[in-house]
Structure formats: structure tokens, C-alpha cells
C-alpha positions as CSV (number, residue, x, y, z in Angstrom):
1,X,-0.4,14.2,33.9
2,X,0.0,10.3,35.3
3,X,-0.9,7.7,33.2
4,X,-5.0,6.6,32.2
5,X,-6.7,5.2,33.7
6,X,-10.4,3.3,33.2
7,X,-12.2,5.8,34.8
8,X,-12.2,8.3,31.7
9,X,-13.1,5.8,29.1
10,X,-16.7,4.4,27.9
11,X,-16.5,0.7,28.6
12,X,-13.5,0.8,30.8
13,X,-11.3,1.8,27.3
14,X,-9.6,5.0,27.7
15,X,-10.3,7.7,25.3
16,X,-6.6,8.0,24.6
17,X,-6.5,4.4,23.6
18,X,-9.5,4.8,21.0
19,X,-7.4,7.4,19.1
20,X,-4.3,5.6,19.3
21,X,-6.2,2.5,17.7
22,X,-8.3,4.6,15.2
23,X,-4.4,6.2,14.2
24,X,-3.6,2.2,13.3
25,X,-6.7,1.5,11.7
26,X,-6.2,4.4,9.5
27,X,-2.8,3.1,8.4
28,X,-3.9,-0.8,7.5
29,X,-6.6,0.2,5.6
30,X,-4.9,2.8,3.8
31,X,-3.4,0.5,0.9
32,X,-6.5,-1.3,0.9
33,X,-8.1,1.3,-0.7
34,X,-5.6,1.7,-3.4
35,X,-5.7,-2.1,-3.9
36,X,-9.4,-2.5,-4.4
37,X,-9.4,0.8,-6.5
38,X,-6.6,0.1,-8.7
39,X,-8.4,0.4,-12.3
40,X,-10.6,3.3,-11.1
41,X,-7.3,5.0,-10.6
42,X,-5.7,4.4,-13.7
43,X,-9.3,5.0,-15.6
44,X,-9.2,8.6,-13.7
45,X,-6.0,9.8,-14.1
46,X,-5.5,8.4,-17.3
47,X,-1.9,6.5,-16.2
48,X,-0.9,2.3,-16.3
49,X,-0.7,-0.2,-13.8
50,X,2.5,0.1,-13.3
51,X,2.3,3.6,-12.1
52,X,0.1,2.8,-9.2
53,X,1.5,0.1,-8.1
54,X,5.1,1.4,-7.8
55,X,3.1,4.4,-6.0
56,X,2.0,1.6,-3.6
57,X,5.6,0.1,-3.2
58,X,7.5,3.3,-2.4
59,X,4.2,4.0,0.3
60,X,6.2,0.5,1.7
61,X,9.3,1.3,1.2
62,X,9.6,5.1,2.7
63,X,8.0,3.8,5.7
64,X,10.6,1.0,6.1
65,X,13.7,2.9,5.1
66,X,12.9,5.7,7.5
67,X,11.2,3.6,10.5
68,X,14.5,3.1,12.6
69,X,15.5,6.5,11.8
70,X,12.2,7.9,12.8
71,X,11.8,6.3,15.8
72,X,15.3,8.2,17.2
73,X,13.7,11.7,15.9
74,X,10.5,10.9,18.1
75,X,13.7,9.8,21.2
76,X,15.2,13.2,20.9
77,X,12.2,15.7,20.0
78,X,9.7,14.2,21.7
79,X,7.3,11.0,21.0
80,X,4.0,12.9,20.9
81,X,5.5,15.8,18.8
82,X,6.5,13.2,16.1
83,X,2.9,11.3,16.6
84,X,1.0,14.7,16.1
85,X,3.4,15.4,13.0
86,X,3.5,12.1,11.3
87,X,-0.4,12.2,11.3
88,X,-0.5,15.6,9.6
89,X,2.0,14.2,7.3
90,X,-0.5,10.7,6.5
91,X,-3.4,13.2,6.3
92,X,-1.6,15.3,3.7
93,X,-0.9,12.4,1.8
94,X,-4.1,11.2,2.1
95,X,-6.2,14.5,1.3
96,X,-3.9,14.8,-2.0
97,X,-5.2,11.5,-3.3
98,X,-8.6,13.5,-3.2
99,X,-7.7,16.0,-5.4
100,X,-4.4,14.5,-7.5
101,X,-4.6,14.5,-11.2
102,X,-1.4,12.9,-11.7
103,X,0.5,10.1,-10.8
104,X,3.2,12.4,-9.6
105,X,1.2,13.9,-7.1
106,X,0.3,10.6,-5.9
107,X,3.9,9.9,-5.5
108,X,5.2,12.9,-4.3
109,X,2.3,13.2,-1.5
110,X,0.5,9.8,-1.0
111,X,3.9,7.6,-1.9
112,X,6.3,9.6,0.0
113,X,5.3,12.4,2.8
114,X,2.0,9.7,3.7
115,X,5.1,7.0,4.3
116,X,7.6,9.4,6.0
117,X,4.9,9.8,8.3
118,X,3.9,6.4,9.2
119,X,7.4,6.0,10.3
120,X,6.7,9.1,12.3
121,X,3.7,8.0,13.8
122,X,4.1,4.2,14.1
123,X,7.4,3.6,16.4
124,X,5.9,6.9,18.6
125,X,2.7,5.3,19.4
126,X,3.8,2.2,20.4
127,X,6.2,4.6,23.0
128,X,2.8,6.7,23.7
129,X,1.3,3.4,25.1
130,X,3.5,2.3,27.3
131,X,4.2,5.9,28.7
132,X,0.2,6.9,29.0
133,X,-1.2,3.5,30.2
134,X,0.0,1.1,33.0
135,X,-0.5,-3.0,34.0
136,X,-4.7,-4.6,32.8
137,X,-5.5,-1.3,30.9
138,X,-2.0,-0.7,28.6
139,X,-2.7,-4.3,27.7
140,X,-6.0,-3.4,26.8
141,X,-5.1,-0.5,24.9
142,X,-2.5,-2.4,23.1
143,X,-5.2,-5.3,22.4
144,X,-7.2,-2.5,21.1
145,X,-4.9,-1.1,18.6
146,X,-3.9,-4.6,17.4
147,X,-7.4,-5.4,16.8
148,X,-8.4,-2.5,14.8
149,X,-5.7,-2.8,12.6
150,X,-6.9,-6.6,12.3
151,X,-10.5,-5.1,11.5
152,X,-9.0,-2.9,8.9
153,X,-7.3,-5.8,7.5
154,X,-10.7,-7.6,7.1
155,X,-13.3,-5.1,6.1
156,X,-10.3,-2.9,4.2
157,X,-11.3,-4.3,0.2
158,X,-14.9,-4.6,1.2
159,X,-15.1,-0.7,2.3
160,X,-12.7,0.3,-0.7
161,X,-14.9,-1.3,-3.0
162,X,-17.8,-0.4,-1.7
163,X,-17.3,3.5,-1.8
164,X,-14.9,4.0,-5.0
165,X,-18.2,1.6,-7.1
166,X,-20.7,3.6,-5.5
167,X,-19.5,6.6,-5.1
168,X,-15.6,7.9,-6.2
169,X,-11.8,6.2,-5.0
170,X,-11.3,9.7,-3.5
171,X,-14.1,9.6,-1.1
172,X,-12.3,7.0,0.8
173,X,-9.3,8.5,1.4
174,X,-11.7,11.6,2.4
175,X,-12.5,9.6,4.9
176,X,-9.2,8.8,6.1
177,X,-8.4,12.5,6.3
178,X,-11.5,12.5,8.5
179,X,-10.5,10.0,11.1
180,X,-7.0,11.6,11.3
181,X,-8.7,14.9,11.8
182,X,-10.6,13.7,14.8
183,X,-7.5,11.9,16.5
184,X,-5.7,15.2,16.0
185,X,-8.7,17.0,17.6
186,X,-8.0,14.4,20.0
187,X,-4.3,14.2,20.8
188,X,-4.4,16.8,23.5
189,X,-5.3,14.3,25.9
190,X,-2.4,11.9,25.0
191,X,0.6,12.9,27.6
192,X,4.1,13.1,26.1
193,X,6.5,10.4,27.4
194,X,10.4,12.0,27.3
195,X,13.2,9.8,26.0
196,X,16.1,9.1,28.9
197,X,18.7,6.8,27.1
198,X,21.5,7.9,24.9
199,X,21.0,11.2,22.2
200,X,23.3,10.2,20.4
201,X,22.6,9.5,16.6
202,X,24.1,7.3,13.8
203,X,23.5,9.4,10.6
204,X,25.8,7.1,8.8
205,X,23.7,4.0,9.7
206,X,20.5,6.0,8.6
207,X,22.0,6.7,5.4
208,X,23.1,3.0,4.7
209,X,19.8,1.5,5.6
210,X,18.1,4.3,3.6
211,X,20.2,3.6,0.2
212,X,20.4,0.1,0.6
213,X,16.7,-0.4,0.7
214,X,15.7,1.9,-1.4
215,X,18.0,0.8,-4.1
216,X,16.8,-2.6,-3.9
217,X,13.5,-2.2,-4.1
218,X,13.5,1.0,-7.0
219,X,15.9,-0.9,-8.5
220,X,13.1,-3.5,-9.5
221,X,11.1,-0.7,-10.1
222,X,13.3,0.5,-12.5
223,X,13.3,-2.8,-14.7
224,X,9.7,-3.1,-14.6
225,X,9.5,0.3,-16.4
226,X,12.6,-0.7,-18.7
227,X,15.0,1.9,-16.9
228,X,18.8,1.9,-17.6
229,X,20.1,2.0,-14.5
230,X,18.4,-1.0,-12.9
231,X,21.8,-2.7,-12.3
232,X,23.2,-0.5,-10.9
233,X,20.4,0.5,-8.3
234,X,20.1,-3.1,-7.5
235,X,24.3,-2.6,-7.0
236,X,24.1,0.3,-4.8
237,X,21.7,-1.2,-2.7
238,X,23.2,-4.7,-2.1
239,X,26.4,-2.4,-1.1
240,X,24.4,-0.5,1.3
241,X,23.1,-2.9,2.8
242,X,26.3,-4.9,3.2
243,X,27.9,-1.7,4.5
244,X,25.3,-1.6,7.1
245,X,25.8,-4.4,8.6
246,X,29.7,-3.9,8.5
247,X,29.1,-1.1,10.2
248,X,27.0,-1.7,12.8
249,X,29.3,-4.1,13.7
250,X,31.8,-1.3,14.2
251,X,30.1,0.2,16.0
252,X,29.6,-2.3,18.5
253,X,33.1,-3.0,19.0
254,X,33.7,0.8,19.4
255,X,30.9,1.4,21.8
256,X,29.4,3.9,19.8
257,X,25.9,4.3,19.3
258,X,24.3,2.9,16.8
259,X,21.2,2.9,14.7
260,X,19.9,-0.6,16.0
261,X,22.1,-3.0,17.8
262,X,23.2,-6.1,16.0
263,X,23.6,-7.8,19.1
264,X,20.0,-8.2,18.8
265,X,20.2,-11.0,16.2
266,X,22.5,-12.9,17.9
267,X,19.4,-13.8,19.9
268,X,18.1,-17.2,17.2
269,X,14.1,-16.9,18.4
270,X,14.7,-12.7,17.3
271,X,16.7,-13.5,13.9
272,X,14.5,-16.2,13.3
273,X,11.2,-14.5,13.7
274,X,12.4,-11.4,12.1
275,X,13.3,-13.9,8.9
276,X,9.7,-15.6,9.0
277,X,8.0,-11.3,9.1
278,X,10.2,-10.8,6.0
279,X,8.6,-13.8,4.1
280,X,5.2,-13.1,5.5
281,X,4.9,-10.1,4.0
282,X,6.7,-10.7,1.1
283,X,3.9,-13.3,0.2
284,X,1.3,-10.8,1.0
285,X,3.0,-7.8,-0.8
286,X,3.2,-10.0,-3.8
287,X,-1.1,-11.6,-3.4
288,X,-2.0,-8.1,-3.0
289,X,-1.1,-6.4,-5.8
290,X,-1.3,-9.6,-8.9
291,X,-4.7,-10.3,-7.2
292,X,-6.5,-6.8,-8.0
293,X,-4.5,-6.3,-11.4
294,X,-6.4,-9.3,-12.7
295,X,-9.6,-9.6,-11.2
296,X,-10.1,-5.6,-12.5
297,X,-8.2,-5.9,-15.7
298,X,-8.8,-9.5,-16.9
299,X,-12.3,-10.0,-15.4
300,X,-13.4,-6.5,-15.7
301,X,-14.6,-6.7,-11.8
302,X,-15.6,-3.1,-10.7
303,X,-14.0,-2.2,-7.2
304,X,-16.5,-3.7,-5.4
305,X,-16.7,-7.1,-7.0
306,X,-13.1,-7.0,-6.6
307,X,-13.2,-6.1,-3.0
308,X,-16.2,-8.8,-2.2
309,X,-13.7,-11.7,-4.2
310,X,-11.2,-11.0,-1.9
311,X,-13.0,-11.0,1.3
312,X,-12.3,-14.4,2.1
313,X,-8.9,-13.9,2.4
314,X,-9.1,-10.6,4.7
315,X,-12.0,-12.3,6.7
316,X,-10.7,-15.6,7.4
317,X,-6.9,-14.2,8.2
318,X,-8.9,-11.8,10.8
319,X,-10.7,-14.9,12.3
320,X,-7.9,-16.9,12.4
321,X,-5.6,-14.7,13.9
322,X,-8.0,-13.5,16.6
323,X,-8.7,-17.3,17.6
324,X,-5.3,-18.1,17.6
325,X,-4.1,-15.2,19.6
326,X,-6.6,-16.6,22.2
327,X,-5.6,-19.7,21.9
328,X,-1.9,-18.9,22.5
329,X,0.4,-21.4,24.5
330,X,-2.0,-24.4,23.9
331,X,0.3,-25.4,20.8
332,X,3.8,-24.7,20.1
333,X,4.4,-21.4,18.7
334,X,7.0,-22.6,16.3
335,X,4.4,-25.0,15.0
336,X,1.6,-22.9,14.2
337,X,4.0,-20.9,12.3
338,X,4.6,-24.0,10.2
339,X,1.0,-24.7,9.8
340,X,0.2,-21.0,8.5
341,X,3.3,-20.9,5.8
342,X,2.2,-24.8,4.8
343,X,-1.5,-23.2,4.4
344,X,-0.3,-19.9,2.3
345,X,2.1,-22.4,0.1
346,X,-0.8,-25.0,-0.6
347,X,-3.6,-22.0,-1.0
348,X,-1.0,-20.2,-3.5
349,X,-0.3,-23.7,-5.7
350,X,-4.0,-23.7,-6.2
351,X,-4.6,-20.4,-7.1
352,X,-1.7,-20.9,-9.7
353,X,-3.7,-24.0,-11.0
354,X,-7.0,-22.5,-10.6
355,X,-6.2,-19.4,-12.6
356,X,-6.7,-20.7,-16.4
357,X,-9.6,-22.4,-15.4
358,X,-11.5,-20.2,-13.6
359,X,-13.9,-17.7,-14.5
360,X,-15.6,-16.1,-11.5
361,X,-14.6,-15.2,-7.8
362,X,-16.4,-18.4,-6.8
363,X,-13.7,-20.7,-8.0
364,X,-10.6,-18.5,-5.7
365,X,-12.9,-18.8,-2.2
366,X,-11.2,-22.0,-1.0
367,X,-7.7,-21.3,-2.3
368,X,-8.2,-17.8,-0.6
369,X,-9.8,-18.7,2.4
370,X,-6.9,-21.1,3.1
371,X,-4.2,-18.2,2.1
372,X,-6.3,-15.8,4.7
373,X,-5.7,-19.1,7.3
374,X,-2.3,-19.4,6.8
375,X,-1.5,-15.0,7.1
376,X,-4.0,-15.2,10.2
377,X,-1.7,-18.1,11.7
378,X,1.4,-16.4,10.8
379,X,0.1,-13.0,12.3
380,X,-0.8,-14.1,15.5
381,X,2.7,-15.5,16.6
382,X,5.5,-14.0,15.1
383,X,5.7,-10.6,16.4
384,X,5.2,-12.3,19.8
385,X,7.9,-14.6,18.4
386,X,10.6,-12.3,17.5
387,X,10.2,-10.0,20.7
388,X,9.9,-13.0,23.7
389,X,13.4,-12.9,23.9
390,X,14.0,-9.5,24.5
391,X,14.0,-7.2,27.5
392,X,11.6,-5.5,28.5
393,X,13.8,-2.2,27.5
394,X,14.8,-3.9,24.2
395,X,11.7,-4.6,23.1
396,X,10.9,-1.1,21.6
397,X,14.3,-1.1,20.0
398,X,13.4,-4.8,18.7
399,X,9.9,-3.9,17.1
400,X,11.1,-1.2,15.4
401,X,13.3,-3.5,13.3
402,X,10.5,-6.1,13.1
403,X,8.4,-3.4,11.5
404,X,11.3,-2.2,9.2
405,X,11.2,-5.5,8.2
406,X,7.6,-6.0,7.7
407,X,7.1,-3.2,5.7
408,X,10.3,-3.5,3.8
409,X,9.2,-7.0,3.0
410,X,6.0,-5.7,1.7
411,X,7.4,-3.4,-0.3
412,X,9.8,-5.7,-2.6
413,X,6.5,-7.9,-2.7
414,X,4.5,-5.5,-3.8
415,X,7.4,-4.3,-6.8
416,X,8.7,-7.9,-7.8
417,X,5.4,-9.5,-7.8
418,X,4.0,-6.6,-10.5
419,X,7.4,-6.2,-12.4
420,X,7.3,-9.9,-13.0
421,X,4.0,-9.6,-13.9
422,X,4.0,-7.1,-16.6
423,X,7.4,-8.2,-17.8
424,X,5.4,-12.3,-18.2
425,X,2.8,-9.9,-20.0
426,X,5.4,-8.5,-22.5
427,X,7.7,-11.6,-23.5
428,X,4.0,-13.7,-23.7
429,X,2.2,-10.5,-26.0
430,X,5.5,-11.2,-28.2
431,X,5.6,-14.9,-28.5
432,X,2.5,-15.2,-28.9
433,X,1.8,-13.0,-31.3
434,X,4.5,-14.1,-33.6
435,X,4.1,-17.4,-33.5
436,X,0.2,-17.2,-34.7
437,X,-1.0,-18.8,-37.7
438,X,-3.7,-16.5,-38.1
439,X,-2.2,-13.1,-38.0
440,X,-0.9,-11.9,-40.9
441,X,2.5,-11.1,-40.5
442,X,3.0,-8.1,-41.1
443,X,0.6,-7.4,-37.8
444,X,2.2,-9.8,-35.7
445,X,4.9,-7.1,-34.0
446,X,2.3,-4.3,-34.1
447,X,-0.6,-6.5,-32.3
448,X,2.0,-7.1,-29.6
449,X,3.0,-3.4,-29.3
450,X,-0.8,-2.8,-28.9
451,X,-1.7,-5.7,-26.5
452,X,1.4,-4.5,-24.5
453,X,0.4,-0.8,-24.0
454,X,-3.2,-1.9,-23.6
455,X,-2.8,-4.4,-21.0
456,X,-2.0,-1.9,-18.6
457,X,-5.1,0.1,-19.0
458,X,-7.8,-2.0,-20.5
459,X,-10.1,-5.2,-19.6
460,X,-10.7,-8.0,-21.8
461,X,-14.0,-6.4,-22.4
462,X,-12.4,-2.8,-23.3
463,X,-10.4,-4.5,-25.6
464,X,-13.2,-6.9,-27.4
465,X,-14.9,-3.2,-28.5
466,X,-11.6,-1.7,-29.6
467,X,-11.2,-5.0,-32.0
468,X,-14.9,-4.7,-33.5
469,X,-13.8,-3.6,-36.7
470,X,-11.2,-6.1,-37.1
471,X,-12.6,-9.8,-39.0
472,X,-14.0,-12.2,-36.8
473,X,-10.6,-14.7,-37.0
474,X,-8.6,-12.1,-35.7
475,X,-10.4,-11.0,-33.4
476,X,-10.7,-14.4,-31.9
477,X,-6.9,-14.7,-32.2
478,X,-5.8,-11.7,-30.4
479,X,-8.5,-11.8,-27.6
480,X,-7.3,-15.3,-26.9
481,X,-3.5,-14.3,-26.8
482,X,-4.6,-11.8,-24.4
483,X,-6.1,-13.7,-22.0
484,X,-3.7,-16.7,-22.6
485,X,-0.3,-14.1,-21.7
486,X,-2.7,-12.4,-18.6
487,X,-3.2,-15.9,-17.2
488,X,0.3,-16.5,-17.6
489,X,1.5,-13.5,-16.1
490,X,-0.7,-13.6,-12.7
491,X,0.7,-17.1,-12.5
492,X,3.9,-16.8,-12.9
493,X,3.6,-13.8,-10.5
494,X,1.9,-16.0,-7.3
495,X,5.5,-17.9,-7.9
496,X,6.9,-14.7,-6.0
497,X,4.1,-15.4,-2.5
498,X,4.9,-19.2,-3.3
499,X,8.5,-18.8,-2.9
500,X,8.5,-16.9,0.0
501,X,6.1,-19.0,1.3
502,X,8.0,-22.4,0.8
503,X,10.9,-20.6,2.1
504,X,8.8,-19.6,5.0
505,X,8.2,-23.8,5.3
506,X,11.8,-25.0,5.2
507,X,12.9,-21.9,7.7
508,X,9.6,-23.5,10.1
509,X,11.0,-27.0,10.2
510,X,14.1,-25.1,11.8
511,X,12.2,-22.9,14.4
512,X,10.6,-26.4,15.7
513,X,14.1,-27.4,16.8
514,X,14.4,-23.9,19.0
515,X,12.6,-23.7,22.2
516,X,9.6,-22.3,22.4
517,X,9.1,-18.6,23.3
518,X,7.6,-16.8,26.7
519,X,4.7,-15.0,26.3
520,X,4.7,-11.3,26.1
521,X,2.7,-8.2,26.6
522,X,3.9,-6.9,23.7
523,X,1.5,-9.9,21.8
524,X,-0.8,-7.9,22.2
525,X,0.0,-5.7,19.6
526,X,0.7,-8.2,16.9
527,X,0.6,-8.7,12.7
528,X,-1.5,-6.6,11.6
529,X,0.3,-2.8,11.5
């Protein structure tokens, strides 16, 4: 079967390519969902915070661990076989959340098999694309696929909210299920594209990037719940991930093949780059999940308020980005980088100042519209960035770690950002509580056990009618400890996107003193996946 053409497409878009780009749009909008839907979640299966978002986090994580790993298993078995199984794996995961009524199953199927196969699915469809499609229309397709994952990135929270206030949080991953079915259906058409370069495969370097990732990131995991073994998770994967890189090393000087070639940071625009991804989406792992947890739990906003107050993020990074991508070569790549991580640092400092004060989603529109500015930025140069410098038979071996990256960069967002929230939540419950002239004192340790295990699971609302038996004093007291600590904590959990972000700064003054990068085809498959 040779490569499409325009001929078979509506619009001059092949039909391939419209799978291939609904398969990406399925995957952005996917934590979206959860996101938006966070209390509805915990309200149905009757489980905390905490819970879902380290559900979220290991989503991250399993995808990055097993990316590079992944990507070899689609070299040697076949790209399309590992597409077509990585789907079924996503829609599994997906059709689970429809019927789960635990958080283990959420885990176990959503968390876990949904994440091994996005790193199924992701590094083979990038493969797919440039084996199905050839010069003005694989630039399209890629185009394509980068701007549905953008449109998923915008509309994501307003479709979340939309369906799980109106109707249920498991219609929308019904839907997913339904999209996946149809590119399934559809995957017939898609011709495989067989692997020719070395079969060889570096278990050891799997298992070292596995462990040391993993143990990072559960590691934090494990403190937010109060685990005993969070040093020594953190241990193991600091270890691992020094042993990687010893190791890949080795390798090298042996000749040996290995599971990504370390040579490829010796290139400053791909190290660089790959540093800026890692901060990116650390920022965003940690505004995604602090933002939700208090709109839903310390407003009370449903899923579709939540999802409408954060639409000016998601919208304005989707403009942004797509007028910037345009726009490319007219300003200095290195500089617009700059711009966005100076945006996300300013738009995060007044969100932490906003916070106390504010009441409604009004007051967050400006902070957030300049955070969605700054990501939008950010998306549309860096994955150009990292790859310019790369062959054009590198490049595949190059965006697989740029997406490792991403998503592991996510991931220990997402889990630092909510550990350090609901740990801010616990110390505050406690010091405030027992330093308060109005509770008695004999209550003081028992109103912070309460407020702690509550905080989780209740609003500010929730817990006003819990209290309406209590005298009016007390009331008053332990409401306003309660929103005092929440305040606290969402504050002092933006400090996690702020320091990434002011790291992102200080790492953009130096990219300014590198030359600038050639453009790339592969830019057109940028940020958003």
C-alpha cells in the first residue's frame, strides 16, 4: 500500500490522518476530564482527594516510564500492531472509569493499563505518519494531529464540566471509549511501516529508567499519604536514575545498543529544550491539579463552573500557541521561550496574591489568561526547539525522550503540587486549631483531626451544615480556620508552577546566548500531546 495521498480525504485531509488526530485528541483531553470532575469522583466513590489525584499522577508517570521502552516494542513487533494495541489498552482504561466503584479499579485500569498504552500508541503514531504520508500532505497530517490535541487542550475542562454537571463523570470517558472505537474501526486503512535499524534491546536501561522514575515520583506519593517508606523510594529512584545515566554511558563506549543515546544531549539546543519541556510541564502538572482541588472544594464550584473558571487558561494557551506557531521565525525562538516562562511566573505570583482575596472565578481571569499566554508561548517553540538540531533519523529517537520528559514532568507536578498541598492543609488544621482562643481546649486536637479528614472530601458549604449544631462562636472559629489553612495550602502549592517557572526564566536568559534553531517539520507536531 504506498503512502496517502489527498485524493482519499474530504478537504484534501486523508482519512488516515483524521484518525491519527482523533487518537491525540483522545489522549489530551483525557485528564481533563478527571481534572474538572475531581469532587464528583470522590462524592461517587466515596474516596479523598488524594486518591484521585495520585490516580492522575501514575496516568503520567506509566506513560513516561514506559515511553522509550514502548517505542522499541512498536520497532521490533510492528508500529501499527503496538498503535492498534495501545488504543485497546486506553479504551479499557477508559471504559473502566464507567463502571469503577473503587479507587483501585481506577488505578489498576485508568492509572496504569490507560498509561502503558499511551506509551504504546503515542511514539507509534508519530512512526505511522511519517511511513503513511509523504512531503505538503504528512505536514498536514502532522498539523492536524497537533492541532487537535491543542483543541482538546482548550475545550478539555469546558466539555468535562459540561457533561459530568449535566449528566454523570462517566459519560465522558463513554465517550472516549467511543472515539477510540471508531479509530479502531478505522485503523485498517493505516499501512504498517516496518522498523530497519538495530533489534537489539537494552532491558537494563528499561529497568533503570522504569525504577528511577517511578520511585521518584511514588516516592512523593508515598509522603503525601504518610507512607513509611518514602525515603527510601525517593533513594531508589535517585539511584536509578544515576545508574542510568552511568550506564548509558557504557554503553556508548562499548557500542552496544542502548535505550536512547546520550550523545543526544551533548547537542546544547536538544539538552536545553528538553530542560525548558521538563519545567513546562512541571508548572502545568502542578496548576492543574491545586486549581480544581479548590475551586470544587473551597468554593463548592460544580464541574462545570470549575471547567468555565478555567477556560481562560485552556483558551488563551490554544490561541496563543496557534498564533505563535504561525508566526514562527519572525522573533527569536529562544526569546519567546523567555516571554512565555516570564508570563506563567508573573500570572502564578498573582494567583498566589489573588487567592485570599478572591471570591469568584472573575477575580483568576487575568492571572489565568496570562498563565494560558505564557503555556501557549512555551508550547509553540520548544518541541521545535529541542528537535532542530537533530537528524532527520534522530528525530524519532529525540521526541521520544522529549515526551518522556514531558509526561514525566507532568507527573511529579501533578504529585508534589497535591502532596504539598494537603500536607500545608494538615500542619495549618493543627496550628490553627491549637492556637485558637475560642475553642475550648479540650476540642482543639479533635477539630483538627476532623477538619483534616474532611478537607479531603467536603466544601466549605458541606462543612458549615455538619457544624449546625455547634454554638455560633465556634462555628465561626472553625469555618474560618478552614478556609484560612485551604487558602494557605493552594498558595503555598502554586510555589511548585512558580518555581519551575522562574527556573524556566533563569534557564531562558541562557538559551538567548545559543543560536537560534532551524525550523523543522517535525513543528508541526508540537506541545500539546
Amino acid at each position: 500500500m504506498a503512502p496517502a495521498d489527498d485524493s482519499d480525504a474530504t478537504d484534501g485531509t486523508p482519512v488516515q490522518g483524521i484518525l491519527l488526530a482523533a487518537a491525540m485528541f483522545v489522549f489530551v483531553i483525557d485528564t481533563s476530564f478527571m481534572n474538572v470532575s475531581i469532587s464528583a469522583v470522590v462524592e461517587d466513590l466515596d474516596t479523598t482527594v488524594s486518591g484521585v489525584q495520585s490516580a492522575v499522577a501514575i496516568e503520567a508517570l506509566v506513560s513516561a516510564a514506559f515511553i522509550l521502552i514502548s517505542s522499541k516494542i512498536g520497532d521490533l513487533f510492528g508500529r501499527k500492531r503496538a498503535f492498534v494495541l495501545g488504543m485497546v489498552f486506553y479504551a479499557v482504561g477508559a471504559l473502566a472509569m464507567v463502571v469503577a466503584q473503587g479507587l483501585a479499579a481506577i488505578i489498576v485500569f485508568w492509572a496504569v493499563l490507560g498509561g502503558l498504552g499511551a506509551s504504546l500508541y503515542l511514539p507509534a503514531m508519530q512512526s505511522l505518519i511519517h511511513g503513511n504520508f509523504e512531503g505538503k500532505t504528512r505536514a498536514k497530517v502532522f498539523a492536524l494531529v497537533g492541532a487537535s490535541g491543542a483543541i482538546a487542550a482548550a475545550i478539555g475542562p469546558l466539555i468535562g464540566g459540561f457533561v459530568t454537571t449535566l449528566l454523570s463523570w462517566r459519560v465522558g470517558f463513554l465517550l472516549e471509549g467511543l472515539i477510540i472505537g471508531v479509530v479502531l474501526l478505522g485503523s485498517r486503512g493505516i499501512r504498517d511501516v516496518p522498523y530497519t535499524g538495530d533489534r537489539s534491546v537494552d532491558l537494563t536501561g528499561a529497568f533503570l529508567s522504569v525504577v528511577g522514575m517511578g520511585g521518584l515520583v511514588l516516592g512523593v506519593l508515598a509522603w503525601q499519604e504518610g507512607g513509611e517508606y518514602v525515603v527510601a523510594l525517593l533513594a531508589i529512584g535517585a539511584a536509578a536514575m544515576a545508574g542510568l545515566v552511568a550506564w548509558l554511558r557504557r554503553r556508548k563506549r562499548e557500542g552496544r545498543a542502548a535505550l536512547l543515546d546520550p550523545g543526544l544531549f551533548s547537542s546544547r539546543l536538544f539538552s536545553t529544550g528538553v530542560t525548558q519541556i521538563f519545567l513546562q510541564q512541571v508548572a502545568l502538572g502542578g496548576m492543574l491539579i491545586a486549581l480544581p482541588i479548590f475551586l470544587q472544594l473551597v468554593w463548592g464550584y460544580n464541574a462545570l463552573q470549575a471547567g468555565i473558571t478555567l477556560a481562560p487558561l485552556s483558551l488563551t494557551m490554544f490561541a496563543v500557541a496557534l498564533l505563535a506557531g504561525k508566526r514562527a521565525g519572525r522573533r527569536r525562538a529562544s526569546s519567546i521561550v523567555l516571554a512565555g516562562f516570564v508570563l506563567l511566573a508573573a500570572s502564578v505570583i498573582g494567583l498566589i496574591l489573588l487567592v485570599p482575596r478572591a471570591d469568584n472565578g472573575w477575580h483568576l481571569v487575568v492571572p489565568l489568561m496570562l498563565a494560558g499566554a505564557g503555556l501557549g508561548l512555551l508550547a509553540s517553540q520548544l518541541n521545535n526547539y529541542a528537535l532542530s538540531p537533530l537528524s532527520e533519523e534522530r528525530v524519532g529517537e529525540g521526541a521520544g525522550v522529549t515526551s518522556a520528559t514531558g509526561s514525566f514532568g507532568l507527573s511529579f507536578g501533578l504529585a508534589f503540587a497535591g502532596a504539598i498541598m494537603l500536607a500545608t492543609l494538615s500542619v495549618s488544621f493543627t496550628n490553627m486549631a491549637e492556637s485558637s482562643s475560642v475553642l475550648p481546649p479540650d476540642d482543639q486536637e479533635r477539630v483538627a483531626t476532623v477538619l483534616e479528614e474532611d478537607a479531603q472530601v467536603m466544601s466549605d458549604a458541606q462543612l458549615g451544615e455538619l457544624l449546625a449544631g455547634q454554638p455560633e462562636d465556634v462555628q465561626d472559629e472553625v469555618l474560618g480556620i478552614n478556609d484560612d489553612a485551604r487558602d494557605l495550602a493552594l498558595q503555598v502549592a502554586l510555589l511548585v508552577a512558580l518555581l519551575a517557572a522562574l527556573a524556566g526564566v533563569v534557564v531562558g536568559f541562557r538559551m538567548t546566548r545559543l543560536p537560534d534553531p532551524a525550523p523543522s517539520e517535525t513543528d508541526q507536531d508540537v506541545g500539546f500531546g
